[in-house]
C-alpha positions in Angstrom: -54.9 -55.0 -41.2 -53.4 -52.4 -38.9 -52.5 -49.3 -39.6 -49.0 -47.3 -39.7 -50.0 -45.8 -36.4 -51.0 -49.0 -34.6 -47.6 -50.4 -36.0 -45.5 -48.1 -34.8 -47.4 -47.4 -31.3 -46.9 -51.8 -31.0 -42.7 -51.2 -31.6 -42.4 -48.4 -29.4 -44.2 -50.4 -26.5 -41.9 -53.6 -27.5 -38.8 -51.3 -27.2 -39.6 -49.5 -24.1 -40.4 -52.9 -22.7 -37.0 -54.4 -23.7 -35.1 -51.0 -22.3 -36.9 -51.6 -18.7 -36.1 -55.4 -18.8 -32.0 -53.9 -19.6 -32.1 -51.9 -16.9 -33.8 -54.0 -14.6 -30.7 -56.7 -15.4 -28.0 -53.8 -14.7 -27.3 -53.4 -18.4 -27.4 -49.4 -18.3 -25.6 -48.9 -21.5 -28.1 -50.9 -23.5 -30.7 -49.8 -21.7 -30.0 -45.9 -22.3 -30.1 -46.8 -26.2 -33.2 -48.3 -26.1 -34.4 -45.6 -24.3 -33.2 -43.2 -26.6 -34.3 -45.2 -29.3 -37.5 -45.2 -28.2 -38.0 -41.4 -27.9 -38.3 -42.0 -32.0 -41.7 -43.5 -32.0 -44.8 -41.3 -31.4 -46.4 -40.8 -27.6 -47.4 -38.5 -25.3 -45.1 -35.8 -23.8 -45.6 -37.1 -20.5 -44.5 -40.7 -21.9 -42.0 -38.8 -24.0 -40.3 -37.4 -21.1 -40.5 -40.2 -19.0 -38.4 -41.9 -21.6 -35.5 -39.2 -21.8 -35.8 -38.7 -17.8 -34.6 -42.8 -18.0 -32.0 -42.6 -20.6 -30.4 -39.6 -18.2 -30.8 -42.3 -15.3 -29.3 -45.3 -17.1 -26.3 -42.7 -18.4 -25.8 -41.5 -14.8 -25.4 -45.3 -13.7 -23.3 -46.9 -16.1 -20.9 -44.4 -15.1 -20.9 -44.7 -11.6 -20.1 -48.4 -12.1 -17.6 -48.2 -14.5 -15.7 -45.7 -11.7 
């Protein structure tokens, strides 16, 4: 059986996984919200910041195309 911690480390991988896949397809609005969503799950600062740094990067695009 795993733990809370195991369960929640697993979602924030499957989210951060399915934000890079967004962005990789050009979907920059998505992609910032699963970015931001997955700043709500427990990791590392480095990993933490990593994950805001790409939410400001998919922000910054989105607008540029929609100009």
């Amino acid at each position: 059986m795993k733990t809370l911690a195991q369960k929640m480390k697993e979602q924030g991988k499957m989210i951060t996984e399915r934000a890079a896949s967004e962005e990789r397809r050009g979907n920059y609005k998505t992609a910032q919200v699963f970015w931001l969503k997955s700043t709500e799950y427990p990791c590392s600062e480095a990993n933490m910041h990593y994950r805001n740094v790409r939410a400001d990067i998919c922000q910054r695009r989105s607008q540029e195309v929609s100009e």
